[in-house]
N, C-alpha and C positions, 0 to 999 in steps of 0.2 A: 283513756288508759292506753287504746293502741299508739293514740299520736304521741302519746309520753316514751311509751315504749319504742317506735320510731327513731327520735328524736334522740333520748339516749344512746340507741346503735349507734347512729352516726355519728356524731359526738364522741361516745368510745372508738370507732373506726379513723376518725382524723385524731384524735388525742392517742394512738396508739403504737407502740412497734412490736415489729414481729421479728421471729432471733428463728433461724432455721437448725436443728439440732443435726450432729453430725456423727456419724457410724464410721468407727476407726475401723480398720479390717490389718489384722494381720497375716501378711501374704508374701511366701518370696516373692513366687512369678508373679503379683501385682505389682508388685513392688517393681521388679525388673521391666515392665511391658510401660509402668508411670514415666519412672525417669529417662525409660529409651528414648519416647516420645518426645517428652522435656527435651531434653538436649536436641533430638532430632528437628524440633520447632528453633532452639536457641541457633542450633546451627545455616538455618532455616532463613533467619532472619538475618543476623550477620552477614554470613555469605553473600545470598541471594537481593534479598530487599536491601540490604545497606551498599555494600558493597558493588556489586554486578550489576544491578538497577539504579545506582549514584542515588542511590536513595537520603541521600546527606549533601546533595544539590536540589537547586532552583532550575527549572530550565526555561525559556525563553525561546518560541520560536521565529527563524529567519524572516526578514518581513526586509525586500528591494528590489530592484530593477534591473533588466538586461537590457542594454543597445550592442547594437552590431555592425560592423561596416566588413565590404568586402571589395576585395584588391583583383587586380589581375586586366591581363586585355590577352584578345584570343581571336584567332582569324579562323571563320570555318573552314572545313576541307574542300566543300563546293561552291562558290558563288554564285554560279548560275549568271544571272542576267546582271549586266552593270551597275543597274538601277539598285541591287541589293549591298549592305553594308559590307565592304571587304574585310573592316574591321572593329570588334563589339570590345568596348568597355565596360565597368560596373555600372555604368547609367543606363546601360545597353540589355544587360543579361540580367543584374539583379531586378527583378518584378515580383510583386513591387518595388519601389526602391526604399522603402519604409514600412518598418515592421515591430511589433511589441514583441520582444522575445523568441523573432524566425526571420528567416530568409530564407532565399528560394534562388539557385542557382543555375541557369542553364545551360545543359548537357547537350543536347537535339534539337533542332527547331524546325518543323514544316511548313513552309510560304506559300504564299497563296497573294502572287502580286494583280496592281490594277485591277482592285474590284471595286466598281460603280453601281449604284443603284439601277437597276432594269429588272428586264424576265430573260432567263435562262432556266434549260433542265435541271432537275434535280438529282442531286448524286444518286445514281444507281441501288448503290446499297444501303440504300435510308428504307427501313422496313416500310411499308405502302408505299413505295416512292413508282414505282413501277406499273403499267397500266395497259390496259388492250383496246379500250374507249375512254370520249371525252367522259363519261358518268363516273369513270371509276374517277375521277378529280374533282371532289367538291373544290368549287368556288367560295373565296374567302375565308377557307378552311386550312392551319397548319398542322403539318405530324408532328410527332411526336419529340424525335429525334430530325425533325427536317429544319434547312436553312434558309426557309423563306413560307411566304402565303401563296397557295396556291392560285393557281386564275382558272380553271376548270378544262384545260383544254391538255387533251395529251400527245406528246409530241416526242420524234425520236431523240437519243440521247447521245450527244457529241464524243463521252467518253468511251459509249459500248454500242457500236451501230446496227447492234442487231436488237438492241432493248428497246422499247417504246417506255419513258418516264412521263409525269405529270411538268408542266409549267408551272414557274410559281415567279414569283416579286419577291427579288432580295437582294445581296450585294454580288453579283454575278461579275466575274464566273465563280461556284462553291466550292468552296474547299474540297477534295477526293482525299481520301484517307488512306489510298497505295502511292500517295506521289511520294519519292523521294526523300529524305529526311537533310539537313546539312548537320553535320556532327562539330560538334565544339571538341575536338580531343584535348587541346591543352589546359582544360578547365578544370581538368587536375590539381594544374600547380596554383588554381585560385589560392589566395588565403583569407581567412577570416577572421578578424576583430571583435573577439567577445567579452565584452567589459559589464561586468557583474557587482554593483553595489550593494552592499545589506547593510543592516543597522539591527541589535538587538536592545528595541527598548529599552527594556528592564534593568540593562547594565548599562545605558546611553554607552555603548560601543557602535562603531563602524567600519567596517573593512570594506575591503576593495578584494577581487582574485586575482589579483600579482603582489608580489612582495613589496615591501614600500621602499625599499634599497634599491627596486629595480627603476633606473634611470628613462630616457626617453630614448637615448643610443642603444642600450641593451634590447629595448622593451619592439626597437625599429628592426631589429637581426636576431632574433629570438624566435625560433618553432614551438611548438608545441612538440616533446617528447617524452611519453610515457613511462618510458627508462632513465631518463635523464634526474640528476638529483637535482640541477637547477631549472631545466627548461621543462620540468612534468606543471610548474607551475606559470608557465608562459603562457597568456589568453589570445595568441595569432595560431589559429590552424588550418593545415592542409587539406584539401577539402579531399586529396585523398588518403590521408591518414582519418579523416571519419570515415568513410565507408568499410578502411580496412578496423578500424576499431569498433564498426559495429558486425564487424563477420563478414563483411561482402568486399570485392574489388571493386572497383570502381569500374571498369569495363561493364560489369555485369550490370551497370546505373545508368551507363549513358543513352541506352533506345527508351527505355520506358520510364526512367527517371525511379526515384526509391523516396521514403518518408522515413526520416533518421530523426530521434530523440536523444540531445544530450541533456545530462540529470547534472547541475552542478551542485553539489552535497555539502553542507557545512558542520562541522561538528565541534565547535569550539571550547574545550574543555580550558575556562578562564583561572581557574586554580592555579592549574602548570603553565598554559601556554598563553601571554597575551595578546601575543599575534601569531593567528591561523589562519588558515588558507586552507580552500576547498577541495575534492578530488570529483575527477570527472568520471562517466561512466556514458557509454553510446548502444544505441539501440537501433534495429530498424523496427519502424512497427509496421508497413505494410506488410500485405499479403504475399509474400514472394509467391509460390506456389499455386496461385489460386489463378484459374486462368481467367477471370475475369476482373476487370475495375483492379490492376495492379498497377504500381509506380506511381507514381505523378505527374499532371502536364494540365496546362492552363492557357487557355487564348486571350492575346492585346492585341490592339491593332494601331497601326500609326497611320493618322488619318491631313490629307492635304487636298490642295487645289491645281486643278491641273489649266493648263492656258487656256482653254475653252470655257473655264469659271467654275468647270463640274468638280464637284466634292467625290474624291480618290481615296483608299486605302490599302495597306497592305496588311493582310490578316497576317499571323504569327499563332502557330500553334507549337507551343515550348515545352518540349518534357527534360525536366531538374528534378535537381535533388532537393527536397525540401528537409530543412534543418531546423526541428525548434526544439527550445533551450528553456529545461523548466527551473527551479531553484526550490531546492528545502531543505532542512536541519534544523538545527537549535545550536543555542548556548547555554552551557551550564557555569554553577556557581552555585561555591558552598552557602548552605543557608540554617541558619538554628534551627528555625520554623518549621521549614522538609524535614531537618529532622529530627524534630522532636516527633512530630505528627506521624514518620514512620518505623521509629520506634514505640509510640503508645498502639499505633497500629499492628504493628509486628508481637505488642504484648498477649493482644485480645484472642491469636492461635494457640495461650498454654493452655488457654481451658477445652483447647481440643482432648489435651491428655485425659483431663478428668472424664470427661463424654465414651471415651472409647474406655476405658478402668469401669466406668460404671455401664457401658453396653457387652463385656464378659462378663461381669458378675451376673444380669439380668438374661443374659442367653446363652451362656457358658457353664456356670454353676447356677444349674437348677437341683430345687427342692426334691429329692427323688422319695419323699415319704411324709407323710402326714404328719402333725406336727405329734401328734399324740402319741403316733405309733412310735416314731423318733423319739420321743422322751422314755418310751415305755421298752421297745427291741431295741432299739439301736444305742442310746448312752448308756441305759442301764445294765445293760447284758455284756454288749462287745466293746462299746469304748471304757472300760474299767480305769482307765488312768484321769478321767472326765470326774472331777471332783462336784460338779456342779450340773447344772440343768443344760442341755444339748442338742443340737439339730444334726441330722446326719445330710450331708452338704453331696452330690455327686458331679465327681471329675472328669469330666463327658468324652476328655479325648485322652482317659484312660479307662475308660468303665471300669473302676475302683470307686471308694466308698474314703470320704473323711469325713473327720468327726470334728465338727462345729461346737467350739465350747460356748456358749450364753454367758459373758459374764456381766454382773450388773456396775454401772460405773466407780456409786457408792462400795465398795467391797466390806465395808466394815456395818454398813446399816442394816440392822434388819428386819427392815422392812422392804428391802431392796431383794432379801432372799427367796420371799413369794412370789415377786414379780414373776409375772407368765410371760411366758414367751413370744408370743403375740407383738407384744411393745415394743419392737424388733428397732425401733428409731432412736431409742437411750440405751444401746449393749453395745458391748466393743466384741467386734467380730474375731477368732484369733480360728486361721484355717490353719490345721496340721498336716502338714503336705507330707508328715515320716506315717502319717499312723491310715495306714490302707487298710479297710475292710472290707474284704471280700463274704 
């Protein structure tokens, strides 16, 4: 008998539908707080999600490549010794000379010629470097920040002859970090070659960032100018018109060198424009301020043989401006599909309105009276115009009193006229917002 009874549950349960019953309420101010919402969702969606959001586009993001080449030749202000380049090329100053999306240009560079493999002292101001006995110098042992292996023996120092430093094996004599610097001043007028391809899948499009009108003779005598309506899209720039586009002069780059980010940004709205082009935007990101680990600068060395067969170099300590160049955006395009998907989306916030209409009713008019007591003092007595059975409803942010008529759907059945009150889920609510009882 129970598996019978079981069995038909379930059975009833999937052979079944259920109809949810609905309580009309008549209400100005419901009425008015419903449809505000309504529209304020309609407007909501239009505006906002369709419109403002391209929400009736596809978008596709940028997916390409940067190369870069750079131009110029530049004689230091110092030579120094003969032996040293009088005059640096971009094979000379760009270091690397091949890069994914950077280059690195130099501003300063410190020399440090004819170093061979031997023992010499060690820089002075290399933290431990410094010593009063052979014990303070483990043997075999390197610091931290030092330019070589020590040999355990401590001996005085050629650069400060009043310091006793440790011996060490390295490429001697060490670089000292107060020599001199030779300045690149005209590295200014470098210029730089930034050629940017993308492609957006999804619409098999590709562009380039220069116009495709622009020739090989314009493209050869063409700056980069911000202001300019033809050459804002020109990919050759001035390596001081970046530091001054990212806030700083160039002066202020050349001892310590700076770390600059150009953004190239695409935004290709393929509806209206079929060929677009990107805009640029410049950044420094190092630390200006920060007294320590600021600018940038990196050591090469050109390494040779001298007449004697010994293996020679001359160390290069370069502080530049390092340049790297990221690329993002998308492409849009109208699509059914977007937007259909955000309009069915954009539908699913009406039912916000119902939610907040049916969150006043449940904590805004509350029941201020027993049901009983309501049918018995309150409709019978004071709502005399209440032709029927009544709930007295309270208007919380007027402390006044209305009167809830109960009316049964059927109006003509009666059997519908004993209905009690209770069955509050089949009555159409009608609030009287004229008839205040105090």
């Amino acid at each position: 008998m129970g598996t019978d009874t079981f069995c038909f549950k379930c059975w009833d349960s999937i052979f079944s539908y259920e109809e949810p019953r609905v309580v009309r309420i008549r209400s100005i101010s419901l009425g008015v707080i419903y449809w505000s919402i309504m529209l304020a969702v309609l407007l909501f969606v239009i505006l906002y999600l369709i419109f403002y959001s391209n929400g009736y586009q596809q978008f596709d993001p940028v997916d390409g490549a940067v190369t870069t080449k750079l131009f110029g030749v530049v004689k230091p202000n110092d030579t120094g010794s003969s032996s040293f380049r009088p005059v640096w090329d971009n094979a000379d100053y760009m270091v690397p000379p091949k890069e994914n999306g950077a280059f690195t240009v130099i501003t300063s560079v410190l020399v440090t010629q004819g170093q061979v493999q031997s023992t010499c002292d060690e820089d002075p101001s290399i933290r431990g470097a410094q010593c009063e006995v052979h014990e303070n110098c483990t043997a075999e042992k390197a610091l931290l920040y030092g330019n070589g292996v020590m040999t355990g023996y401590c001996i005085g120092s050629t650069h400060a002859p009043d310091i006793n430093v440790c011996q060490i094996n390295a490429w001697c004599p060490v670089e000292i970090n107060n020599s001199s610097k030779r300045m690149f001043l005209a590295s200014e007028n470098f210029t730089a070659f930034i050629r940017n391809n993308v492609k957006f899948p999804a619409f098999d499009r590709k562009r380039q960032n220069f116009p495709d009108n622009m020739d090989d003779k314009e493209l050869g005598s063409c700056v980069f100018d911000p202001g300019h309506p033809r050459n804002r899209h020109c990919p050759i720039f001035k390596i001081s018109t970046i530091a001054q586009e990212a806030g700083y002069s160039f002066n202020s780059m050349m001892i310590e060198g700076a770390v600059i980010e150009i953004i190239i940004k695409w935004d290709c709205n393929f509806d209206c424009d079929d060929e677009c082009l990107p805009t640029y935007s410049f950044h420094r990101l190092d630390r200006v301020h920060h007294p320590a680990s600021r600018g940038f600068h990196l050591r090469y060395a050109d390494h040779y043989t001298n007449q004697n067969g010994q293996s020679v170099r001359t160390l290069y300590r370069a502080y530049g401006i390092r340049v790297i160049v990221t690329v993002n955006g998308s492409g849009r395009k109208f699509s059914p599909y977007v937007t259909a998907k955000t309009v069915g989306s954009g539908m699913s916030y009406f039912g916000f309105a119902a939610f907040v209409v049916s969150l006043v009713i449940l904590r805004l008019y509350k029941l201020c009276c027993k049901k009983k007591r309501c049918l018995e003092d309150c409709c019978c007595t004071r709502c005399a115009k209440c032709l029927q059975k009544c709930v007295c409803v309270c208007a919380c942010w007027t402390g006044s009193y209305d009167c809830c008529c109960c009316k049964p759907f059927e109006e003509n059945s009666s059997s519908n006229q004993d209905r009690h009150v209770d069955d509050l889920t089949e009555t159409t609510f009608v609030f009287r917002d004229a008839l205040k009882v105090t």
